[in-house]
Steps between C-alpha positions, in 0.01 A plus 500: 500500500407157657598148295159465414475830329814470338366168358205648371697812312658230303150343365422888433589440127244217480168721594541661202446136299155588493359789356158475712726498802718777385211707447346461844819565629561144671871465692668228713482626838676218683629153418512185721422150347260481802323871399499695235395828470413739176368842616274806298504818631137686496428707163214668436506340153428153681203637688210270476206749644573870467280577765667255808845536304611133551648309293345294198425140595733397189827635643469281786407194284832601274729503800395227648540319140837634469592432834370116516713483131829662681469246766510245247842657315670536864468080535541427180892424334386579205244719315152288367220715302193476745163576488245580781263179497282594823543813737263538724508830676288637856452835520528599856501867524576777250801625477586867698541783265837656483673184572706271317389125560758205480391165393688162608512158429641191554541210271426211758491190200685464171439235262650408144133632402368744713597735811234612763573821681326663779489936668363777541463863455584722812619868545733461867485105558334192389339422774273809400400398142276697219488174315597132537521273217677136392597418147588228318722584164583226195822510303459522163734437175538847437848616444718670766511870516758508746795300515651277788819710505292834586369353780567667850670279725 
């Protein structure tokens, strides 16, 4: 196992956080402050058409979600509450059947108020993207579901 992989089996505990995640079966694939990257494997269950058997529109709008929010944790020394106040999202392609797509980000700006985050979806590289999207996030007053101690250095 590579550093970056090792990283990300430490955040492991923290895709289960949230249940919507959870469900779609979201996992940190690797971890770099400079790239981060969640991962869903194909399931029939997340099957959009029936017909073309690729994968619902929604799964790739929930990684990339969860991914831009990761990329935000990774730079951040603490934990804020956040909420997604603009994502926009390009749909380049659909997604190959039978194949688990990664989605990665990078949070290029943090302020006191907001983050903005930019990535894509891909199956092999980024350079080949389903989707492309930027994101800006706000923190919010919210109590802390995780605390600073938990966090993976």
């Amino acid at each position: 196992m590579n550093p970056e992989e090792e990283f990300a089996q430490r955040w492991r505990k923290f895709a289960d956080v949230s249940p919507y995640n959870r469900e779609l079966g979201l996992l940190p694939h690797s971890v770099r402050p400079d790239w981060c990257v969640l991962k869903v494997d194909y399931k029939d269950g997340l099957v959009g058409d029936p017909n073309t058997r690729v994968l619902h529109g929604g799964v790739i709008t929930a990684l990339l979600d969860a991914a831009f929010g990761f990329s935000i944790f990774v730079k951040m020394p603490q934990f804020r509450p956040m909420a997604t106040l603009d994502l926009r999202i390009d749909y380049l392609r659909p997604a190959t059947p039978d194949k688990a797509v990664l989605g990665g980000a990078v949070c290029y700006k943090l302020t006191p108020d907001l983050a903005f985050v930019r990535g894509c979806a891909y199956h092999e590289s980024p350079d080949d993207p389903i989707a492309t999207a930027v994101g800006i996030y706000m923190f919010t007053s919210g109590s802390t579901v995780i605390q600073n101690e938990e966090r993976p250095r």
